[in-house]
Gaussian input, Z-matrix of N, CA and C with variables (Angstrom, degrees):
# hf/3-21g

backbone

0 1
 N
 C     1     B1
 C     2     B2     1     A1
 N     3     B3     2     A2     1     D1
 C     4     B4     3     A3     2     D2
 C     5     B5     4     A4     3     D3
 N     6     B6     5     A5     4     D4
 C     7     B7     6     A6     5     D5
 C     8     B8     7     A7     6     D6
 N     9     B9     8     A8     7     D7
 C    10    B10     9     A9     8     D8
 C    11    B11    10    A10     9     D9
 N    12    B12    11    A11    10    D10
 C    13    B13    12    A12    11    D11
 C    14    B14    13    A13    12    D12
 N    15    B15    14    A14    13    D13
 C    16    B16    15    A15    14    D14
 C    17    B17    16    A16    15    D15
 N    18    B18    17    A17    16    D16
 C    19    B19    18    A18    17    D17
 C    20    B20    19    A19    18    D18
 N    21    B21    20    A20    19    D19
 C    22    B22    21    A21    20    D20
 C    23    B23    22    A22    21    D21
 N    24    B24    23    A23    22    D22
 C    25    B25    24    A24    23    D23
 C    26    B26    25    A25    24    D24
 N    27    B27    26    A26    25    D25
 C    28    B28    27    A27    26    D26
 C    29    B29    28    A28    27    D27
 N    30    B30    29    A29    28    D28
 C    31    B31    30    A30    29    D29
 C    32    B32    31    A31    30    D30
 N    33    B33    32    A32    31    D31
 C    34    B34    33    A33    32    D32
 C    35    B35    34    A34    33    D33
 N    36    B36    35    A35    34    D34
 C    37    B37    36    A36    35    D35
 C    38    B38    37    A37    36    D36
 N    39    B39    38    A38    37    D37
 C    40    B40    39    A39    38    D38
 C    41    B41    40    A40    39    D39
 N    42    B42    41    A41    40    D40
 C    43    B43    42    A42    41    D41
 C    44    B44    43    A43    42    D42
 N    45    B45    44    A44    43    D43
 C    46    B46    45    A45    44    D44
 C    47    B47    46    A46    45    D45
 N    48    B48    47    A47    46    D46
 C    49    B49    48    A48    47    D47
 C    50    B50    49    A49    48    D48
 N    51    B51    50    A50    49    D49
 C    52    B52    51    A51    50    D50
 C    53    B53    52    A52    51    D51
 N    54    B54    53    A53    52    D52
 C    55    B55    54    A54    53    D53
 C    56    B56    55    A55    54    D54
 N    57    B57    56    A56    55    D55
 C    58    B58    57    A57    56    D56
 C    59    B59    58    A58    57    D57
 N    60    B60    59    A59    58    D58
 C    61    B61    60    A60    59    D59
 C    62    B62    61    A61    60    D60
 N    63    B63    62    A62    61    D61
 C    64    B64    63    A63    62    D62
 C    65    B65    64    A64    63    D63
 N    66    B66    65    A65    64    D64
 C    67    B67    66    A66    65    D65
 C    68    B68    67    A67    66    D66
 N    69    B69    68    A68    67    D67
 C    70    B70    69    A69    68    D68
 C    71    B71    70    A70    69    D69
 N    72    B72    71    A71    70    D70
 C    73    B73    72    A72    71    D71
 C    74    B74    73    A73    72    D72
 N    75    B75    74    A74    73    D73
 C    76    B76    75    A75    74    D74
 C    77    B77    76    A76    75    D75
 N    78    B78    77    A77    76    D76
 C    79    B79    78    A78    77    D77
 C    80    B80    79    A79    78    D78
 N    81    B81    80    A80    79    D79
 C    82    B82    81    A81    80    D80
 C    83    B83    82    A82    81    D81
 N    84    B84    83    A83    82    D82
 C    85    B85    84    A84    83    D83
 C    86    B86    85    A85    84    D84
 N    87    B87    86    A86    85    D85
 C    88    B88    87    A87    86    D86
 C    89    B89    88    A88    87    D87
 N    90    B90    89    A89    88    D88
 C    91    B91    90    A90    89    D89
 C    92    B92    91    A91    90    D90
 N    93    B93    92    A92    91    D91
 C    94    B94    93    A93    92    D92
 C    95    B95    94    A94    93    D93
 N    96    B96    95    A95    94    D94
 C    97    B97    96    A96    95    D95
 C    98    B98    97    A97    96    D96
 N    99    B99    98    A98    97    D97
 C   100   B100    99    A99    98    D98
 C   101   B101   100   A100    99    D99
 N   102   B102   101   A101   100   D100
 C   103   B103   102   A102   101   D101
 C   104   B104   103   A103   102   D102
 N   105   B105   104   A104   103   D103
 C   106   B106   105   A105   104   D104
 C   107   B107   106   A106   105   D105
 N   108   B108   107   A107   106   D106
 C   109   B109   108   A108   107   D107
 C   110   B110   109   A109   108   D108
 N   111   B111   110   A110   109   D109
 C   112   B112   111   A111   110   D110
 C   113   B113   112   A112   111   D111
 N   114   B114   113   A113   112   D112
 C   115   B115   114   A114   113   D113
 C   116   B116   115   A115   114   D114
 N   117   B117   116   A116   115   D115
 C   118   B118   117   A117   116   D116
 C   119   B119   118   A118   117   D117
 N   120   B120   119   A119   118   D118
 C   121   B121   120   A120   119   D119
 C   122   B122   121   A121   120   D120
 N   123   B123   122   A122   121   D121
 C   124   B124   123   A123   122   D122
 C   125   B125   124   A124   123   D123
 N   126   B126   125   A125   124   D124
 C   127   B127   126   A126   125   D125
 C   128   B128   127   A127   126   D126
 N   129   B129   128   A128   127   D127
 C   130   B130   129   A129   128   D128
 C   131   B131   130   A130   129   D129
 N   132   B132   131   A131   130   D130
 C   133   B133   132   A132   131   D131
 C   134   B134   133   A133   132   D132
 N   135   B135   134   A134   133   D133
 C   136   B136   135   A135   134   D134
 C   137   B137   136   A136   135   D135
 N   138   B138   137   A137   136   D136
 C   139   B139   138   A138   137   D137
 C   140   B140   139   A139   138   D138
 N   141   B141   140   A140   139   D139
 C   142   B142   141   A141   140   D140
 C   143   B143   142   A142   141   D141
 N   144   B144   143   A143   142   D142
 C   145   B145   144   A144   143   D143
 C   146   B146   145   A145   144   D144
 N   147   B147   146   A146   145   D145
 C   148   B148   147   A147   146   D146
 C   149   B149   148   A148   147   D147
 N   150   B150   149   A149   148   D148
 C   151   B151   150   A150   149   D149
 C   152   B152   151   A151   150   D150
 N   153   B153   152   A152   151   D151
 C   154   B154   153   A153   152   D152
 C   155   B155   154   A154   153   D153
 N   156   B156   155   A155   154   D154
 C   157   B157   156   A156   155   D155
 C   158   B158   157   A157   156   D156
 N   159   B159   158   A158   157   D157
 C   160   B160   159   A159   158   D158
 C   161   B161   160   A160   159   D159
 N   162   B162   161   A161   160   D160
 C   163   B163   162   A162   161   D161
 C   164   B164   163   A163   162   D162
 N   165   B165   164   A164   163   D163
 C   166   B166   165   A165   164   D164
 C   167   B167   166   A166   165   D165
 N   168   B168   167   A167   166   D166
 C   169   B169   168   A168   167   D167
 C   170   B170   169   A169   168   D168
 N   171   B171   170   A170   169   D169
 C   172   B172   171   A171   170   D170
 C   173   B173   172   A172   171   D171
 N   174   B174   173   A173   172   D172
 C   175   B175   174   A174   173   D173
 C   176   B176   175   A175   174   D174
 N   177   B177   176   A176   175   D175
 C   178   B178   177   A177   176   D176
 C   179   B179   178   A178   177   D177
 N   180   B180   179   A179   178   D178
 C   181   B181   180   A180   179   D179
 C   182   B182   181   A181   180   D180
 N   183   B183   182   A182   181   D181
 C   184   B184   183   A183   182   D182
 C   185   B185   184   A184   183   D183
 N   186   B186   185   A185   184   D184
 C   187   B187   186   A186   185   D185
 C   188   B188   187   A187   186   D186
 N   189   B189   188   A188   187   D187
 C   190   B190   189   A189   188   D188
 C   191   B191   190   A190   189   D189
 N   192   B192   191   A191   190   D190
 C   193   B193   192   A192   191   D191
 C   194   B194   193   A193   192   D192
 N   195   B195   194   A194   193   D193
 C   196   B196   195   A195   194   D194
 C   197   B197   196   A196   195   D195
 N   198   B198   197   A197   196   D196
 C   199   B199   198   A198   197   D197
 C   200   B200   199   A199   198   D198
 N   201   B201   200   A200   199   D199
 C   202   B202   201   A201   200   D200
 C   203   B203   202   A202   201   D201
 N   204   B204   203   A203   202   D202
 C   205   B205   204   A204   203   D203
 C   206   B206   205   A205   204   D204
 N   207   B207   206   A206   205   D205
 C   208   B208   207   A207   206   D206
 C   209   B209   208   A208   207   D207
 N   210   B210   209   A209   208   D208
 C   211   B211   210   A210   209   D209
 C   212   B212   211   A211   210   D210
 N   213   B213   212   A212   211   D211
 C   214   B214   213   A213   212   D212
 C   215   B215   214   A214   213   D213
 N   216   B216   215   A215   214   D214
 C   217   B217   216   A216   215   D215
 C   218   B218   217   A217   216   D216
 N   219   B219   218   A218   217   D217
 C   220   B220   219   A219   218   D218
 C   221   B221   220   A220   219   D219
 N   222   B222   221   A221   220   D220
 C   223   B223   222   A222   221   D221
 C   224   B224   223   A223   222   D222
 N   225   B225   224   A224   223   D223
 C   226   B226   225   A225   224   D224
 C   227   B227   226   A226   225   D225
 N   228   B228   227   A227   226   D226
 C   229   B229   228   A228   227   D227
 C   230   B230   229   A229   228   D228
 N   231   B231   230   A230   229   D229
 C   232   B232   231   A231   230   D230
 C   233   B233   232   A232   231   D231
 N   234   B234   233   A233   232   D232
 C   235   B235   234   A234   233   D233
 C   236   B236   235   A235   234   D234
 N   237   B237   236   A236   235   D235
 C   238   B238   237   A237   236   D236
 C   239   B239   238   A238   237   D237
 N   240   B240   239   A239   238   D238
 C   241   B241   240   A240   239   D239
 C   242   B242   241   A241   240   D240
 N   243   B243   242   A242   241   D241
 C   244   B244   243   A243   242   D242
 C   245   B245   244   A244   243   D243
 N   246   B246   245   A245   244   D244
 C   247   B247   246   A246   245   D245
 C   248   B248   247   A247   246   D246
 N   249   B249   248   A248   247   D247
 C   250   B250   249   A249   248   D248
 C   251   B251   250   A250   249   D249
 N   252   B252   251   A251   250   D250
 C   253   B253   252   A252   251   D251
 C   254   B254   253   A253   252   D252
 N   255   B255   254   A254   253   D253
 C   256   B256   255   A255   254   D254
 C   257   B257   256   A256   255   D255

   B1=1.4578
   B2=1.5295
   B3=1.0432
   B4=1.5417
   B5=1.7442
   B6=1.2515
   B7=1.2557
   B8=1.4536
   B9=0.9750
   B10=1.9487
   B11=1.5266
   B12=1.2063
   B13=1.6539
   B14=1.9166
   B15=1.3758
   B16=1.4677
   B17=0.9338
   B18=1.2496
   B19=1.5185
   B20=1.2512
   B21=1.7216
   B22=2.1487
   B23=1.7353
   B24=0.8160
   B25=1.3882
   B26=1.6347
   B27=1.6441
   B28=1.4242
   B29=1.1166
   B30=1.3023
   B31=1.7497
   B32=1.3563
   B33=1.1358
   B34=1.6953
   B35=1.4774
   B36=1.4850
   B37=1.9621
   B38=1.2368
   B39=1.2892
   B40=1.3542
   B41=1.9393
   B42=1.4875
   B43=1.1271
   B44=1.8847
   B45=1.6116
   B46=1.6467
   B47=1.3471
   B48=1.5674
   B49=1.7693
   B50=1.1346
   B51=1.5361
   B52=1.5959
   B53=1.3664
   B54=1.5051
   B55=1.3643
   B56=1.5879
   B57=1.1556
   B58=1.6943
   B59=1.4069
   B60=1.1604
   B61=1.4341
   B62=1.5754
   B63=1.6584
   B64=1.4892
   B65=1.4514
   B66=1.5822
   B67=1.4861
   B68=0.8238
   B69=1.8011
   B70=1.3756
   B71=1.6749
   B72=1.0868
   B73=1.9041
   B74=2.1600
   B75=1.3313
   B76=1.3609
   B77=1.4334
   B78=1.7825
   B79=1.9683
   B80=1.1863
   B81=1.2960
   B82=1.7363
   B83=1.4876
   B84=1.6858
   B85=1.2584
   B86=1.2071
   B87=1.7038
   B88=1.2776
   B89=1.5823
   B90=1.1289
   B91=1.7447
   B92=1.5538
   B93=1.1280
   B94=1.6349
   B95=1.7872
   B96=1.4191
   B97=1.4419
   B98=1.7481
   B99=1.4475
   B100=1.2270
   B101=1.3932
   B102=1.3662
   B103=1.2296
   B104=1.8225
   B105=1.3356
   B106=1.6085
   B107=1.4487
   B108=1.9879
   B109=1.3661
   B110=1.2734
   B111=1.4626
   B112=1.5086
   B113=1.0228
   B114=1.1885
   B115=1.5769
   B116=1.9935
   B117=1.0788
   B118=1.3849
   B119=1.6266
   B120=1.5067
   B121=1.0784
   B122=1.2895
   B123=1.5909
   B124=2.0705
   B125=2.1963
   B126=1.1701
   B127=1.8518
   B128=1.4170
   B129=1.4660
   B130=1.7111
   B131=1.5743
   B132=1.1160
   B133=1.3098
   B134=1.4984
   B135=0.9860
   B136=1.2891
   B137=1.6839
   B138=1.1570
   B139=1.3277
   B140=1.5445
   B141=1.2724
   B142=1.1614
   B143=1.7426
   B144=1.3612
   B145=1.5252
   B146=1.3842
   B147=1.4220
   B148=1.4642
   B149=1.4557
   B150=1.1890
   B151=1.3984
   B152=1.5467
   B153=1.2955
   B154=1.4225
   B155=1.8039
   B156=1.4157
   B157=1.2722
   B158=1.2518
   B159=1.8390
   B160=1.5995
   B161=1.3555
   B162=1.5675
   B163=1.1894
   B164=1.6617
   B165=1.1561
   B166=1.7505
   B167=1.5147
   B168=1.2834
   B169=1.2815
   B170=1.3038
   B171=1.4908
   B172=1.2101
   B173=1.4428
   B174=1.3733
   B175=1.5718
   B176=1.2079
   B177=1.2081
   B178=1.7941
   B179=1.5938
   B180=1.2577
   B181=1.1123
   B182=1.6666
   B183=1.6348
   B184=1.5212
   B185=1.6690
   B186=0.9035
   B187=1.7005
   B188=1.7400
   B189=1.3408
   B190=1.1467
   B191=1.6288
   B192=1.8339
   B193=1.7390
   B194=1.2085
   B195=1.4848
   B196=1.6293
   B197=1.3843
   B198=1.4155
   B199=1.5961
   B200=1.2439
   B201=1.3378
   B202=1.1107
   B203=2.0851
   B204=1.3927
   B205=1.7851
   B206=1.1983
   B207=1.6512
   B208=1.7764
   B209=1.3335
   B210=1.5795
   B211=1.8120
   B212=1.4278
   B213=1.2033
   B214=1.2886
   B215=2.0758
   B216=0.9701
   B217=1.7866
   B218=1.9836
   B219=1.1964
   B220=2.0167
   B221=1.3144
   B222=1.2915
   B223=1.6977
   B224=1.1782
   B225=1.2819
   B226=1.3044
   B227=2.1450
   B228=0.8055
   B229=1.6329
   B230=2.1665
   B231=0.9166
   B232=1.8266
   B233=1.5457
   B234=1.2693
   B235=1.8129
   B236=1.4439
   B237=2.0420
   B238=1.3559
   B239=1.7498
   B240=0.8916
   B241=1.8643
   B242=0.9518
   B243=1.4825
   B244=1.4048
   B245=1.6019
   B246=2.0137
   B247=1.5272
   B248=0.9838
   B249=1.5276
   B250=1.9219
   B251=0.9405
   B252=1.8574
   B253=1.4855
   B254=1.9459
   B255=1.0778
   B256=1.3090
   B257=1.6944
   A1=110.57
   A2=110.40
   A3=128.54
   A4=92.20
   A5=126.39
   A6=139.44
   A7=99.24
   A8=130.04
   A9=140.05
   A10=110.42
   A11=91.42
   A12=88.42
   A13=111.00
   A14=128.10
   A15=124.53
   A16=85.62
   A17=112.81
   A18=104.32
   A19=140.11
   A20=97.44
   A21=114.81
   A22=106.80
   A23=112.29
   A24=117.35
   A25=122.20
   A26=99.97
   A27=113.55
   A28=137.25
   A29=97.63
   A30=124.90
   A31=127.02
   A32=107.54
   A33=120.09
   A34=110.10
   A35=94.71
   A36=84.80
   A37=105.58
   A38=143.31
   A39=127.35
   A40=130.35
   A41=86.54
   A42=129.17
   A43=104.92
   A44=91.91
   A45=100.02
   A46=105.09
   A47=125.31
   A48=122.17
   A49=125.43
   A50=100.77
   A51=97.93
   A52=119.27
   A53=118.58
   A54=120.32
   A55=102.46
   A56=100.79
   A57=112.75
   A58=108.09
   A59=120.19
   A60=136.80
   A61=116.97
   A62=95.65
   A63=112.68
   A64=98.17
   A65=124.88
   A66=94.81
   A67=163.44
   A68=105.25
   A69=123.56
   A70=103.57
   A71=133.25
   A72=137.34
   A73=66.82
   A74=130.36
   A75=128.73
   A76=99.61
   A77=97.71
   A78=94.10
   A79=105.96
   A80=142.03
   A81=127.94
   A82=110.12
   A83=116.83
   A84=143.33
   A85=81.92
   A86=143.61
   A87=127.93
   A88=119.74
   A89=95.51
   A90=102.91
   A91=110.45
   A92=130.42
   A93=119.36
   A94=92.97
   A95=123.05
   A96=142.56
   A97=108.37
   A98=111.01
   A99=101.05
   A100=98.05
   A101=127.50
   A102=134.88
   A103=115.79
   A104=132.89
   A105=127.98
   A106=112.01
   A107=87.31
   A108=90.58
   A109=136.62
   A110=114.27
   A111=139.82
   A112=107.03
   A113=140.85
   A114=170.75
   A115=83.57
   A116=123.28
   A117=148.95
   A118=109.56
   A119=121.50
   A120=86.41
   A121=149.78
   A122=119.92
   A123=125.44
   A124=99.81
   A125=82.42
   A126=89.07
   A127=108.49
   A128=103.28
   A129=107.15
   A130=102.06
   A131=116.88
   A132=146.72
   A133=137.10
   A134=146.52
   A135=127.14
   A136=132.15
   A137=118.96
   A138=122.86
   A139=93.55
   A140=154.77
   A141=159.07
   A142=106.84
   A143=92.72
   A144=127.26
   A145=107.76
   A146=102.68
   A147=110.43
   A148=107.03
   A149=129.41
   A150=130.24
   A151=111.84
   A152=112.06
   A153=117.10
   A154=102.85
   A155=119.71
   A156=110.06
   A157=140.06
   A158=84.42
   A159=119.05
   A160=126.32
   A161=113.14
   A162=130.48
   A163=95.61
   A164=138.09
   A165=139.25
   A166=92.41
   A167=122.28
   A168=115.69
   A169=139.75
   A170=99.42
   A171=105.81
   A172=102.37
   A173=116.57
   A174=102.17
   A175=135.64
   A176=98.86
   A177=116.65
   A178=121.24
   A179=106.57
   A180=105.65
   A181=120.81
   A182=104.76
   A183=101.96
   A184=131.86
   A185=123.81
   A186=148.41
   A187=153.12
   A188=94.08
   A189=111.55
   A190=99.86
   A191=109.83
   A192=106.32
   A193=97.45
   A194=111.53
   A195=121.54
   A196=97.93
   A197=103.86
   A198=128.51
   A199=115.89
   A200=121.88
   A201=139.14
   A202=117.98
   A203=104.85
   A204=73.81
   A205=131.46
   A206=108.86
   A207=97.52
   A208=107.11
   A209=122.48
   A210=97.61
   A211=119.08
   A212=106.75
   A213=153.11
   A214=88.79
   A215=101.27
   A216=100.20
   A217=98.44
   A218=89.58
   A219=110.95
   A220=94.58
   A221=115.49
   A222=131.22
   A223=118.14
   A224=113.14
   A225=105.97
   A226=111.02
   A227=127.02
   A228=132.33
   A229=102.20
   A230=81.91
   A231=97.42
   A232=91.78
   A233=125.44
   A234=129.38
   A235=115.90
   A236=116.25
   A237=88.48
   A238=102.66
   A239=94.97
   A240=92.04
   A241=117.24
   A242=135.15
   A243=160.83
   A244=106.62
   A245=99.01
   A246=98.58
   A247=131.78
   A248=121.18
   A249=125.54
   A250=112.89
   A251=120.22
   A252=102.40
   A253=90.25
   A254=116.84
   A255=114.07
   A256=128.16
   D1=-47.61
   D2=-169.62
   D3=-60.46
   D4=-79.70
   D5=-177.72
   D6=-28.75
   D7=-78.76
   D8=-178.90
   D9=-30.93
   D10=-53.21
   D11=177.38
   D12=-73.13
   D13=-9.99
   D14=164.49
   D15=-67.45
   D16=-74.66
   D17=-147.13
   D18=-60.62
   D19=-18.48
   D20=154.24
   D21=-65.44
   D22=-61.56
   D23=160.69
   D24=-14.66
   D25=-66.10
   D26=158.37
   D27=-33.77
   D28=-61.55
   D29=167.68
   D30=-53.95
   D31=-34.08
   D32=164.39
   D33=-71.48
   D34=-60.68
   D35=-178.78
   D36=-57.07
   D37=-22.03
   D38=-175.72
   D39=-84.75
   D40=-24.40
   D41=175.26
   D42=-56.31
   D43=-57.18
   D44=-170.81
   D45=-84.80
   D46=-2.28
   D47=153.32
   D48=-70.35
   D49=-25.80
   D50=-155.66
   D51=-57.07
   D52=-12.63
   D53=-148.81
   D54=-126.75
   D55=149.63
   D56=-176.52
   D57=-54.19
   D58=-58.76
   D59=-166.05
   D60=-50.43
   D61=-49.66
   D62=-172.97
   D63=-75.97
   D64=-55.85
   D65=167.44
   D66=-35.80
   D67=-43.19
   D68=174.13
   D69=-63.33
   D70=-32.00
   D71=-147.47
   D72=-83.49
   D73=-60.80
   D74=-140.72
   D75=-50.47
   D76=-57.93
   D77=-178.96
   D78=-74.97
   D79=8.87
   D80=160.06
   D81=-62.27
   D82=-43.34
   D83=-160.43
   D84=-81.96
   D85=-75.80
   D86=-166.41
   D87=-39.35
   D88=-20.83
   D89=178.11
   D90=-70.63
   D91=-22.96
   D92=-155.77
   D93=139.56
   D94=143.93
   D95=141.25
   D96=-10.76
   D97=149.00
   D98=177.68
   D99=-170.79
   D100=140.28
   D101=-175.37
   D102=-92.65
   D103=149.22
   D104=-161.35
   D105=-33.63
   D106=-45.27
   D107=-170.21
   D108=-58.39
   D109=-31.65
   D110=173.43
   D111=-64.64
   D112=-52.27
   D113=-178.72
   D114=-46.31
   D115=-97.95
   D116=164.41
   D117=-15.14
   D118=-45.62
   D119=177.72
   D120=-79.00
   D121=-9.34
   D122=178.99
   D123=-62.83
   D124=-13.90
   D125=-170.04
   D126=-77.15
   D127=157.88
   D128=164.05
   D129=-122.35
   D130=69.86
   D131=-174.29
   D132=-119.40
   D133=92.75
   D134=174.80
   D135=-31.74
   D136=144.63
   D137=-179.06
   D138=-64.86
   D139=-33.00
   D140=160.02
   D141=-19.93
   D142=-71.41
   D143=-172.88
   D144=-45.72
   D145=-60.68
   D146=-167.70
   D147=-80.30
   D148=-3.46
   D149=165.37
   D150=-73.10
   D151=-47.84
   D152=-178.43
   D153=-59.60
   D154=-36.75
   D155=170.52
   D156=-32.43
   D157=-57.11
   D158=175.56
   D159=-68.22
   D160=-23.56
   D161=174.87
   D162=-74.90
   D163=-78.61
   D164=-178.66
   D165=-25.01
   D166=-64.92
   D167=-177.28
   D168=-42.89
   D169=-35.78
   D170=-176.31
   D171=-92.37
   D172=-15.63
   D173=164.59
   D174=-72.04
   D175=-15.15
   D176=159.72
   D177=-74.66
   D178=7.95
   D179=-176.17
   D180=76.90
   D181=-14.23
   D182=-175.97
   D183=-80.66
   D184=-16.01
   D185=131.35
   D186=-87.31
   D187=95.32
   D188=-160.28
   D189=-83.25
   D190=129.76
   D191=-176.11
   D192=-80.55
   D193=175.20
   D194=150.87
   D195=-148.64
   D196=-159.58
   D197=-175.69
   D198=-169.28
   D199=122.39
   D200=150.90
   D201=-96.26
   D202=125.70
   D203=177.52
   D204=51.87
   D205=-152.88
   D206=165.56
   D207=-91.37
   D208=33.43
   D209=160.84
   D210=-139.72
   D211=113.78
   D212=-168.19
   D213=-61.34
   D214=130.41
   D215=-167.74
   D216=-142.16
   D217=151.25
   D218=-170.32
   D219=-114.24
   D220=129.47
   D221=153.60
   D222=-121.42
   D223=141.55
   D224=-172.60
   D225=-89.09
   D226=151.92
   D227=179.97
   D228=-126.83
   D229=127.27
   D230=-153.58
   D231=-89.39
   D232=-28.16
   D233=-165.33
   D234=-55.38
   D235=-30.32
   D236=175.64
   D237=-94.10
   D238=16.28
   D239=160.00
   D240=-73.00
   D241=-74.14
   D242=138.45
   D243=17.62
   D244=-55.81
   D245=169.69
   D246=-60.75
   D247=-25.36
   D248=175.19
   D249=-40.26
   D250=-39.78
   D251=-142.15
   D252=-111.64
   D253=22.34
   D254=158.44
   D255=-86.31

């Protein structure tokens, strides 16, 4: 049981590499916190779009939301990275 769930786990973090987009948003996040909008702008994308990014991500565990007020802010959490290389 235990094993299945790494390895879904796995699959997500790998899942949320696979793609150009989601990478690029990851080292934005390695930089410092960042809200959709910030996130959104190098793209020709909808804020729609780039949410769904952020959403894969965060199902990987690799973006954690918050809120301040009205702004809703992305951090990045590096641990299921960390798990790849085990």
């Amino acid at each position: 049981m235990v094993l299945v769930i790494e390895e879904d786990r796995l699959s997500e973090t790998f899942a949320a590499l696979a793609n150009a987009t989601r990478r690029a948003i990851l080292a934005r996040l390695a930089e410092g916190e960042a809200n959709v909008n910030q996130l959104a702008e190098p793209f020709d994308l909808t804020l729609p779009a780039i949410s769904k990014h952020i959403k894969v991500r965060g199902r990987a565990g690799m973006v954690l939301r918050g809120q301040r007020a009205q702004d809703r802010t992305c951090t990045l959490d590096g641990a299921p990275l960390a798990a790849t290389s085990t």
